[in-house]
N, C-alpha and C positions, 0 to 999 in steps of 0.2 A: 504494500500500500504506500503509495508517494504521496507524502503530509507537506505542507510546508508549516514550521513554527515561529511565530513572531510574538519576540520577545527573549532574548538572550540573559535578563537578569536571574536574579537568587533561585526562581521556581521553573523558569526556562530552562537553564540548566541542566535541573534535572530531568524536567522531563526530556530531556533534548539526549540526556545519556541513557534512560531508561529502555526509552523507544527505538534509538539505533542501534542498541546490543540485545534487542531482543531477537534479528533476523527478521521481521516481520512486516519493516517499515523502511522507507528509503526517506532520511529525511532531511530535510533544507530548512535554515534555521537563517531567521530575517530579523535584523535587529539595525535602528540610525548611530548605535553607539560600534565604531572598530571596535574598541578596548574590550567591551562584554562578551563581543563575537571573538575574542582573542582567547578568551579562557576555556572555547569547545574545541581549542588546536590538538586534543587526543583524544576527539572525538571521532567516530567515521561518519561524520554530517560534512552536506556542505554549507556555507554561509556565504549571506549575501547581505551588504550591505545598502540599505534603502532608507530614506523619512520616511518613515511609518504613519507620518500625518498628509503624504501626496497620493492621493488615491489612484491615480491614474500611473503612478510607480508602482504600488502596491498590487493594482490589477494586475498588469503585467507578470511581475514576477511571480502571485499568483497560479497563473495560466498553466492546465495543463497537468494541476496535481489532483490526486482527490480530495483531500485535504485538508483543512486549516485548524489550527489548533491556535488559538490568539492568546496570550501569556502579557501581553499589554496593557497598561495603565485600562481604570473600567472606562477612563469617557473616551477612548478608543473603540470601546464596541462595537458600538453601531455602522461605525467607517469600515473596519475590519468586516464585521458581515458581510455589509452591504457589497463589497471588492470582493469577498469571497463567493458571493450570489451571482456576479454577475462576470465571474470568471468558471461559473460552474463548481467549487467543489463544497462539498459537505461542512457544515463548520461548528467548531465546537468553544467554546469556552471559560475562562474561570470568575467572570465577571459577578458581581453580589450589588451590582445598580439593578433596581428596581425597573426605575424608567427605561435604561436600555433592555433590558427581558424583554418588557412589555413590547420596545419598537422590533426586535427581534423576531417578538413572536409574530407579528404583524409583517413581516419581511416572508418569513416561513410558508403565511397560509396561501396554498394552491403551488408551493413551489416545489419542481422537481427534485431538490438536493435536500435534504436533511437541515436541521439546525437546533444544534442543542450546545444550549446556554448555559451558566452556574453549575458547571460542571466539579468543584472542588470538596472543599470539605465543609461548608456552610455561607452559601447554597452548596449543594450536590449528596453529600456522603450520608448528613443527617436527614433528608428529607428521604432518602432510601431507605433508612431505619424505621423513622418515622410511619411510613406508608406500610409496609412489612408488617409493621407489628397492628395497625388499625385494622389492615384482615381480617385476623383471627378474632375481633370483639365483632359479636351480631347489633350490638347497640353502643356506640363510640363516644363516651362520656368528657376528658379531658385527654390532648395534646400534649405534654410541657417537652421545650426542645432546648435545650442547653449546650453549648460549647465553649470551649473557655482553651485558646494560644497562649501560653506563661512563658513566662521564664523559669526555669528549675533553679533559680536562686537572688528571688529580688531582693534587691538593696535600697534603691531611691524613694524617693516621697511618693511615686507613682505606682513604687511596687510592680514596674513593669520593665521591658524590655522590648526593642526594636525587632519581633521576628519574621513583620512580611510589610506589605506595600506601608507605609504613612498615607498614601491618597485612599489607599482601600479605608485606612483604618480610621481616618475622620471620615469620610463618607458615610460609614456607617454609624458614627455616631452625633450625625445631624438631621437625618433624613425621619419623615416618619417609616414608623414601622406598621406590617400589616398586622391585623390577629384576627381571632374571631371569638367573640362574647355573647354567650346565650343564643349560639345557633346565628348571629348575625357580625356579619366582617365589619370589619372596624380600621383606622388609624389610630396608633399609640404614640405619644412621644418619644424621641430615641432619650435614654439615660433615665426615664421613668421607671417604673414595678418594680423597685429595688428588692431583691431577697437576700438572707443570709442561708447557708447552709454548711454543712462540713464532711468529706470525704475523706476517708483513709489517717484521718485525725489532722487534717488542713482544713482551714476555715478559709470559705470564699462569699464570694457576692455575685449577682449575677443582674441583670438589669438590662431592658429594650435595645435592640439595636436592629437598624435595617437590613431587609435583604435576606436574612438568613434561613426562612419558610420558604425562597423558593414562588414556586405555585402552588403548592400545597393548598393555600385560602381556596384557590379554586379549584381543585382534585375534589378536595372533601368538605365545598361546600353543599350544606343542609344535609351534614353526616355526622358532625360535632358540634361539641356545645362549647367546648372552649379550646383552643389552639393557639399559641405563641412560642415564641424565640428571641433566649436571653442572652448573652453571653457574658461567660466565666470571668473574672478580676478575681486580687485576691483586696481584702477588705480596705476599701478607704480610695482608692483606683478611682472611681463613679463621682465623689464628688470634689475630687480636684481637677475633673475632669469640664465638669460643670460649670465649675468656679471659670478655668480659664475661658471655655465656650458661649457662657453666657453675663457671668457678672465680671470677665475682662472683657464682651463681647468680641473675641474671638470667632467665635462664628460667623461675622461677618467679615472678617479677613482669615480665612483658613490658611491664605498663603506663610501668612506670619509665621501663625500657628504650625506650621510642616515643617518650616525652615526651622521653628524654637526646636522642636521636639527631635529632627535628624541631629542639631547641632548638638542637645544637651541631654537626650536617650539615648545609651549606646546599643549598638546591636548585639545581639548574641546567637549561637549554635546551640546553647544548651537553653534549652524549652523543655517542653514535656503542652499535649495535647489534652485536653478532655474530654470527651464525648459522650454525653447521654440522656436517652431520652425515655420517659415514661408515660406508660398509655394506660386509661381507667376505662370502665365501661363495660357491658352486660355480657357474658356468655352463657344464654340459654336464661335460667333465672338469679344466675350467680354474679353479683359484681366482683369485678378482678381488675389485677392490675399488674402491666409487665414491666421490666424494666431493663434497657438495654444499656452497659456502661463500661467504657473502656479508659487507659490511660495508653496514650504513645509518645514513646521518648525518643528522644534523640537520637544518631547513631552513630557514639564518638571515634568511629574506627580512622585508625592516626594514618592520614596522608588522605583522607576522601570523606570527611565527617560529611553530616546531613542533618539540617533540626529537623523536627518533630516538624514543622507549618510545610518543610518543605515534603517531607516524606509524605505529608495527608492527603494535600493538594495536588500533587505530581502523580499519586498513586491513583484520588478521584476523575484525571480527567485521563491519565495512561488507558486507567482500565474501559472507560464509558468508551474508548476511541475502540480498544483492541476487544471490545463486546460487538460494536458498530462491524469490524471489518470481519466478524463469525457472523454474522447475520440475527443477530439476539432482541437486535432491536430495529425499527421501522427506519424503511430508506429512504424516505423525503419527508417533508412537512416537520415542524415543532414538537421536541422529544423532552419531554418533562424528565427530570430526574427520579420520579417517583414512578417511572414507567420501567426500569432498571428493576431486577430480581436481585433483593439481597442474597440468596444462595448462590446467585451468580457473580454477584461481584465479591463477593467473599473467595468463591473457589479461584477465581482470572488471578494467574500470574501476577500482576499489577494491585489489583484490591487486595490482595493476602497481607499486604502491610497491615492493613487492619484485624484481619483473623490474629496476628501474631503477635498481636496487641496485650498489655495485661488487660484481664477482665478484674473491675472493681464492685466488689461484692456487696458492698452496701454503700448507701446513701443520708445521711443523717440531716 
């Protein structure tokens, strides 16, 4: 299968090594930065240097693969589709914009080629879980979806670390969020519903952020009564967050805000993932409730380490491609992530990052 990948940063990367040593993939990796494209020099891709913002560049180089897998900033998206719709190939991506899904999905309907969006680890990985497990209840009482990218050892006031996009990571916590309350879809504020909870004898917080449902709101709407999506901080994270966002109004210059946060968060390798989700609701005349919950770390193997953001997200869209080219899933039109067989992507090559996960046995 001939891919092209655009985007050579932290999660291109990998998936850029993932896919070419699998045998599987022939693939061309398109990035405006030389420097990023320098670092896949022992890779067996080829690279191609283009602005990824000149669409009629972009088309071009396009042309002629099956293909696209976009690993680019999210308000790229729509540009990236739309060059890959109209160079013919199939397209996939890791984007967690709202609004772009939506124009996405809209590009999709009646169109020959496939196009599937929020392919990562939220949007993509938890809305698989998610769905899975709503099956098996005859009557779908509550949703709760939770994911929380850490650092495995905060130090600063923010308790956090640098471990994927900054544009992903305010985006998401300014935008509304969708949910659904009492059987009716809703808008939440992003940094609203604050919870505390504690896992494995760590205490976190967890609180609205956009993007992360996916389409799920509409999978399973008038099937639940309530459905949402928080993500994981560890305590105190939500409202210094706040503080700079809204009572620095920071939210109205976010550029500021990227540029504080690259200068004075530093990055790290060592994360650790959370992931899980709990489903309530009738089976037959029995209320139940499941709960699916994992931790993935890091992989500090010395001369090729990997965090935890990159393994998840590499792993959700590797696998959704390498399901697409077995025939697992539908070959044109709009491919929701919850249309994905968790035993499927569990067994693929690529999703078993997650099977090898530790499983966390409770939930406090």
């Amino acid at each position: 299968m001939r891919v092209v990948l655009l985007g050579a940063g932290h999660i291109g990367e990998t998936i850029a090594g993932l896919l070419s040593r699998s045998g599987d993939f022939i693939v061309k990796v398109v990035d405006r930065s030389e420097a990023a494209l320098s670092k896949l020099a022992g890779l067996p891709v080829d690279t191609v240097q283009v602005d990824t913002e000149d669409a009629q560049a972009l088309r071009a180089t396009l042309a002629g693969h099956d293909a696209v897998i976009n690993a680019l900033p999210y308000h790229l998206a729509t540009l990236a589709a739309a060059q890959a719709s109209a160079a013919g190939c199939h397209y996939f991506d890791l984007t967690e914009d709202v609004t772009a899904t939506r124009e996405i999905q809209r590009m999709a309907e009646g169109a020959a080629t496939a196009f599937m969006p929020q392919c990562g680890l939220a949007p993509g990985f938890i809305g698989i879980v998610a769905n899975h497990l709503a099956k098996r209840f005859d009557v779908l009482h509550e949703i709760k979806m939770r994911v929380g990218a850490l650092p495995a050892f905060p130090t600063n006031a923010l308790k956090y670390n640098l471990t994927w996009s900054v544009d992903g990571l305010i985006n998401e916590y300014v935008h509304p969020c969708d949910a659904i309350r009492d059987g009716r879809r809703i808008e939440m504020l992003a940094l609203e519903g604050l919870e505390h909870f504690s896992l494995d004898g760590v205490e976190y917080e967890a609180f609205n952020t956009s993007g992360g449902l996916g389409t799920l709101c509409d999978t399973l709407a008038g099937r639940v009564r309530t459905l949402d999506y928080k993500s994981v901080r560890y305590p105190g994270h939500r409202d210094l967050m706040s503080m700079l966002l809204e009572e620095l109004q920071l939210k109205s210059d976010q550029e500021t805000l990227k540029a504080m946060l690259r200068r004075s968060v530093p990055t790290t390798m060592q994360d650790l993932v959370l992931v899980f989700v709990t489903v309530s609701g009738m089976r037959g005349d029995r209320l139940v409730q499941e709960v699916f919950a994992r931790k993935i770390f890091a992989d500090r193997t010395e001369g090729a380490p990997l965090s935890a953001i990159q393994i998840t997200t590499a792993a959700g869209v590797c696998a959704a491609v390498d399901l697409f080219r077995e025939g697992k899933l539908p070959r044109r039109g709009f491919i929701r992530q919850e249309q994905v067989d968790l035993p499927d992507f569990l067994a693929n090559r690529f999703g078993s990052a997650y099977q090898q996960s530790r499983q966390v046995e409770s939930i406090g």
